[in-house]
N, C-alpha and C positions, 0 to 999 in steps of 0.2 A: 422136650421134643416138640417141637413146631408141629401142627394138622398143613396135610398137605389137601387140599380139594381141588377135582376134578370138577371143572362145570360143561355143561354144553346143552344144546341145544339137539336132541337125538330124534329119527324118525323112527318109526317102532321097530323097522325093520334094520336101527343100527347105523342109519349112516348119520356122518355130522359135516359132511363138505359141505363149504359153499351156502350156509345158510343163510347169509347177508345180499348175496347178491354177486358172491365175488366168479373173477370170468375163467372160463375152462370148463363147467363143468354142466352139465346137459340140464340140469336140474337147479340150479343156481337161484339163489332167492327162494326155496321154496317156504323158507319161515314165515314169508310175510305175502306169497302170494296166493298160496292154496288153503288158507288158514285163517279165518275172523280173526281183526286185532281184539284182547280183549285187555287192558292195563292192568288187573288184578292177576293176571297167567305172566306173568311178565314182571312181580313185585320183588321175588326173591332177588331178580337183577339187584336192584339198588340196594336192595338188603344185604347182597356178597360185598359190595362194595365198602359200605360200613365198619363189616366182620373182620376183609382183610386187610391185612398188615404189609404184603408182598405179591406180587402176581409172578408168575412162570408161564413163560411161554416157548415157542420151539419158531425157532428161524423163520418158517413159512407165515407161519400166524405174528411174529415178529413185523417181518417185513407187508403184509396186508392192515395190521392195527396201527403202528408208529405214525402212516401221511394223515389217519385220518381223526385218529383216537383222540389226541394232544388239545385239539381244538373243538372236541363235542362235550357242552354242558351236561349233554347224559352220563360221561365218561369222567367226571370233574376230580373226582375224589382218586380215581387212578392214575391220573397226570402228577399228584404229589408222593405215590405211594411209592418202594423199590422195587426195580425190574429187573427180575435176571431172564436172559435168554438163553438157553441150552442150546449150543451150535458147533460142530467142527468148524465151520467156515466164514462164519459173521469175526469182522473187523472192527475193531473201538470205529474206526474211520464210517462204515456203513451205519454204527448207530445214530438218529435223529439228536439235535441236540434241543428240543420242545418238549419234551419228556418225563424229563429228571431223572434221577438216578436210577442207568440201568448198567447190570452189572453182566458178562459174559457167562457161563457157565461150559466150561467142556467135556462133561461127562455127567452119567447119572449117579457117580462116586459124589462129583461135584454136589448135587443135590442132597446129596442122605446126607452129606456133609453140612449143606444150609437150614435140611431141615433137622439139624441138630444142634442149633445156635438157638440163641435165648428169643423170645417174639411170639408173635400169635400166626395166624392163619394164613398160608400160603394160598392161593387161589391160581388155579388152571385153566386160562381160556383157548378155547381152539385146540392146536397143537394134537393132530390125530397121533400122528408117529409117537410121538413126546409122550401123549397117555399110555400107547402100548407097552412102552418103555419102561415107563413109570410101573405099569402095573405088573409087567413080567418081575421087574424087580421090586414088590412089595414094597413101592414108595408109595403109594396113595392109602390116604384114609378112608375118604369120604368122597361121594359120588351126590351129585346135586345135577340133575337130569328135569328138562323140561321135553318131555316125549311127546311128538308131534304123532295126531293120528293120519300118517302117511307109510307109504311103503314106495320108498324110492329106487330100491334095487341096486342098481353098481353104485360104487361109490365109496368115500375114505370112510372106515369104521372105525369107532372107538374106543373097541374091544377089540383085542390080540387075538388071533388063529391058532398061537403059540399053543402045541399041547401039554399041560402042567397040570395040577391037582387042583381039584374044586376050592373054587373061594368060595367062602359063604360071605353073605351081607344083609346086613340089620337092616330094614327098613323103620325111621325114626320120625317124617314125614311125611305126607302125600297130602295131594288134593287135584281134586278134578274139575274142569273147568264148564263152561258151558260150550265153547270153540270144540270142544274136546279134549285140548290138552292134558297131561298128566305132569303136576311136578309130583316127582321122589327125588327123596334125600335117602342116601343110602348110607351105612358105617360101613366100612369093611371089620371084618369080624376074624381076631389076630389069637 
């Protein structure tokens, strides 16, 4: 059985829209504009890259990472890795062909299904709906959280509303920065 991990970038108050900069949303860029860059709060990045074997991502975050991802040396090592995208309505046609191999996904059937193929560590970037999703249906492992000290208020959350029974989770992880930041690593606890 494949680890499925959940990454993002979270403000403590929950939200993960828009943290690069992207347009629509009031708040946009706040990762990098209300926040000391520090490179050491920011290491596990490269380190996910190494670990995974596959990336998942959800159409929106899809179509925002493929113009830009393909062509950034920060991104290098995820240009050769497989990509599946969980989508009702993405077309082989709209896939990039800069990429390399990315594979459709149509359901979260689809996913318990890949992550039950032989391989290592699935990796989850962006993708708010896609994590809800994930997590209502007991497909996530692990949670790798880089928690901004902000509180941004409306906004896409990364955490389901959905009312169901307490998950518990290991913290295995952490460290605190001097920006503020907070990574945790989290296991889900099965």
């Amino acid at each position: 059985m494949r680890t499925l991990i959940s990454t993002a970038f979270i403000s403590l108050d929950g939200v993960v829209e828009a943290p690069g900069g992207e347009p629509g949303y009031r708040n946009s860029g706040w990762t990098f504009k209300d926040v000391d860059f520090l490179p050491e709060a920011f290491a596990i990045k490269g380190r996910e890259q190494k670990e995974a074997t596959a990336m998942l991502m959800g159409r929106t975050s899809y179509e925002a990472f493929s113009p830009v991802w393909p062509e950034m040396a920060d991104f290098a090592d995820y240009k050769v890795m497989p990509k599946y995208v969980v989508s009702t309505t993405l077309t082989e046609d709209d896939l990039v062909s800069n990429w390399g191999e990315t594979t459709i996904l149509r359901s979260l059937d689809e996913v318990a299904a890949l992550k039950r193929t032989e391989g290592g560590p699935i990796i989850v970037h962006g993708s708010a709906a896609l994590n809800q999703g994930l997590a209502d249906a007991d497909l996530i492992d692990r949670y790798h959280l880089l928690v901004f000290p902000l509180l941004l208020g409306a906004g896409k959350r990364l955490f389901s509303t959905t009312d169901k029974d307490t998950q518990k989770l290991k913290l295995v992880e952490h460290e605190v920065y001097a920006n503020g930041l907070q990574k945790n690593v989290f296991d889900v606890v099965r």
